[in-house]
C-alpha positions as CSV (number, residue, x, y, z in Angstrom):
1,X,-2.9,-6.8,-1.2
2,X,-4.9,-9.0,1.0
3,X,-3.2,-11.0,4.0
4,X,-4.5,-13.2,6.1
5,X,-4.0,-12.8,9.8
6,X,-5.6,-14.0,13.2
7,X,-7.3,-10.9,14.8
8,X,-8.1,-11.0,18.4
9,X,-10.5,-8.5,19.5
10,X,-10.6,-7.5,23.1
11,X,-13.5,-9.7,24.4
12,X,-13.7,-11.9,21.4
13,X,-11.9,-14.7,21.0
14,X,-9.3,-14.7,17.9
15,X,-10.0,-15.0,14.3
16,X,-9.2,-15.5,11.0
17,X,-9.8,-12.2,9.1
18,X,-8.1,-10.3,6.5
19,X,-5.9,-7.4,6.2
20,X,-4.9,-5.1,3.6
21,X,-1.6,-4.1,2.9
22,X,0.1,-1.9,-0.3
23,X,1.1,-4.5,-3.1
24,X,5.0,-4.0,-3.1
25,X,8.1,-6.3,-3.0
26,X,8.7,-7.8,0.2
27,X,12.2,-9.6,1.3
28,X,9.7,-12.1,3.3
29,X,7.3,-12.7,6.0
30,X,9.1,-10.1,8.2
31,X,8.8,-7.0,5.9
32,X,4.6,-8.0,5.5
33,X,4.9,-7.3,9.7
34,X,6.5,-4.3,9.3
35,X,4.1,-3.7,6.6
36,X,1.0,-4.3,9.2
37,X,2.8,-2.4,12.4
38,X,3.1,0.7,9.7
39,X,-0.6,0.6,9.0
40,X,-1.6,0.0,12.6
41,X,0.7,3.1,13.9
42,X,-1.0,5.3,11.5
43,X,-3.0,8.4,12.4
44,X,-6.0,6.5,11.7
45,X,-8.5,5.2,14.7
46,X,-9.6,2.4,12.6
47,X,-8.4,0.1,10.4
48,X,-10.4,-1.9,7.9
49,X,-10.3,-5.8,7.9
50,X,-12.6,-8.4,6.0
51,X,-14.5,-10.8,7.8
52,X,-16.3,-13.6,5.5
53,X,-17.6,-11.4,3.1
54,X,-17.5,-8.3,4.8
55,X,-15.3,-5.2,5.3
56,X,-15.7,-4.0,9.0
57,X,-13.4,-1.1,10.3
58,X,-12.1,-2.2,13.7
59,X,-10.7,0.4,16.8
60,X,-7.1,-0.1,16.9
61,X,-7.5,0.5,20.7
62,X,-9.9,-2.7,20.7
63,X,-7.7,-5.0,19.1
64,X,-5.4,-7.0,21.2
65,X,-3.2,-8.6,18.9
66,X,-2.7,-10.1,15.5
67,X,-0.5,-12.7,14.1
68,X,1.0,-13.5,11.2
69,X,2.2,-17.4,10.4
70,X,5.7,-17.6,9.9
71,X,5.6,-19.8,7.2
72,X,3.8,-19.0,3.6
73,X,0.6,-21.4,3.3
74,X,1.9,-24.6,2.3
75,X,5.6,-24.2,3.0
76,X,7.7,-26.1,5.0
77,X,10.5,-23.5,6.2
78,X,9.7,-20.5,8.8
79,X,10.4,-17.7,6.7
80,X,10.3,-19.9,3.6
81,X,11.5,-18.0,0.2
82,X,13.4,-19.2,-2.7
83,X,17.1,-19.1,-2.8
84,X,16.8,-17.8,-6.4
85,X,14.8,-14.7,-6.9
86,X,11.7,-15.0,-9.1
87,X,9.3,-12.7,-10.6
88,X,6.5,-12.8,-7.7
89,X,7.4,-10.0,-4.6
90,X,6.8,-12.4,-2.0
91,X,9.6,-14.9,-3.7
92,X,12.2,-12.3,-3.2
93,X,14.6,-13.6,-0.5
94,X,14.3,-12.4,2.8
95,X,17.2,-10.4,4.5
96,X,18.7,-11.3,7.6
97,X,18.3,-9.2,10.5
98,X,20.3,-9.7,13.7
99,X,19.7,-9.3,16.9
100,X,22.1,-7.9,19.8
101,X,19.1,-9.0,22.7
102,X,16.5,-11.6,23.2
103,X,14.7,-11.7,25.9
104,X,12.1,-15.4,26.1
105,X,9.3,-13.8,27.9
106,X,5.4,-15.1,28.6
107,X,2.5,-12.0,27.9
108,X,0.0,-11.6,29.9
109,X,-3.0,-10.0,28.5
110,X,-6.2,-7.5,30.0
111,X,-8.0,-10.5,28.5
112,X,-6.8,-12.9,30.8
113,X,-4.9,-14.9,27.8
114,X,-1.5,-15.2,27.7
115,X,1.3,-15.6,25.2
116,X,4.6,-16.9,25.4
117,X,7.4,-16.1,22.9
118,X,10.9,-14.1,22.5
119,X,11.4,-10.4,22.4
120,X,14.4,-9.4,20.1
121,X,16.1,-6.2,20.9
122,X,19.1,-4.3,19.3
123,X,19.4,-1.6,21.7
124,X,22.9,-0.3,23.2
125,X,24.3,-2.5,26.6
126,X,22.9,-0.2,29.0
127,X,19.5,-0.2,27.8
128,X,18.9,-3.8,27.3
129,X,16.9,-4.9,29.7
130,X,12.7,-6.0,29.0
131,X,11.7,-3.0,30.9
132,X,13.9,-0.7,28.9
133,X,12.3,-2.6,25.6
134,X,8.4,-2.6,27.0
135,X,9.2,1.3,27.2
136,X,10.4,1.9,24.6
137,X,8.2,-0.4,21.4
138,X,5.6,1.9,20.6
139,X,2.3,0.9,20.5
140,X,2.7,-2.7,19.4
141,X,5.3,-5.2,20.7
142,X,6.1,-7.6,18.6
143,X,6.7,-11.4,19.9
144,X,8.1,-13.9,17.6
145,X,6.9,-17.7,18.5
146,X,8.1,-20.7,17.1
147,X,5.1,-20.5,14.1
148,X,3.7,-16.4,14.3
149,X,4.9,-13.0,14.2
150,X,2.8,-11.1,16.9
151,X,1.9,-7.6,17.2
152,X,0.6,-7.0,20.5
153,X,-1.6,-3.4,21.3
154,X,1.1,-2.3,24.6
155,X,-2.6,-0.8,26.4
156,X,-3.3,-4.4,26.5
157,X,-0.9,-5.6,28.5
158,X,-0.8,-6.3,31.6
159,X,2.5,-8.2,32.5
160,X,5.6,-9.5,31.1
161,X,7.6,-11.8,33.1
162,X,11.0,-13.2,31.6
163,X,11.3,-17.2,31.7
164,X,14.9,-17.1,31.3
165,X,16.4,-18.7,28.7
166,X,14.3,-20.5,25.6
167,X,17.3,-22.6,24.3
């Protein structure tokens, strides 16, 4: 299945490109993230993306970040699905997954670009803090914004400083 993401490649400024994930059900936008952290986690050095008519493999370890819109192309609601399920996986509605930490935090990049969004956490009390989460994400931290789903490469970091809180 193709999706379309913004790609930004260290040095480069972002673009549109497309990804390609397994064609399976989904329970919304969020499960096609997981989908793209999976693939991007992988074993593999390089992962293959399509820009204008072209498949290029890309260095994960060049890649700063991709993004996903929240929203489906042309809907109005972040995380948009039916209430009723339908026939077509992507219409199948979307679970809801809480949260026991957010942390509204601003991303500073190698690249000198910055991004500014909330980390959500659901690790026990004493291990709550955005140190304890930076530590412990893996090799992409994910930032949700009001309108993307990012997955940011953790070697490309260079700061995170908390702005307290977004509400």
């Amino acid at each position: 299945m193709v999706v379309t993401v913004r790609l930004a490649i260290v040095g480069a400024s972002p673009a549109a490109v497309e990804m390609f994930v397994p064609d399976v059900p989904r329970r919304g936008r969020g499960q096609l993230l997981d989908d793209l952290a999976t693939q991007l986690d992988g074993e593999a050095r390089f992962v293959p993306v399509r820009m204008t008519s072209r498949v290029r493999l890309v260095s994960k370890h060049a890649i700063a970040w991709i993004s996903v819109e929240r929203r489906e192309a042309g809907s109005g609601d972040l995380d948009e699905v039916p209430a009723e399920p339908a026939v077509a996986p992507a219409e199948i509605p979307e679970e809801l997954t809480l949260f026991d930490h957010q942390h509204f935090v601003e991303v500073e990049l190698v690249q000198g670009s910055k991004l500014i969004g909330t980390l959500l956490d659901s690790a026990p009390a004493e291990h709550a803090r955005v140190g304890d989460h930076l530590n412990h994400s893996g090799r992409w931290l994910r930032l949700w914004t009001t309108d993307q789903h990012y997955l940011i490469n953790i070697q490309q970091v260079v700061a995170v400083t908390e702005l307290g809180e977004m509400w």
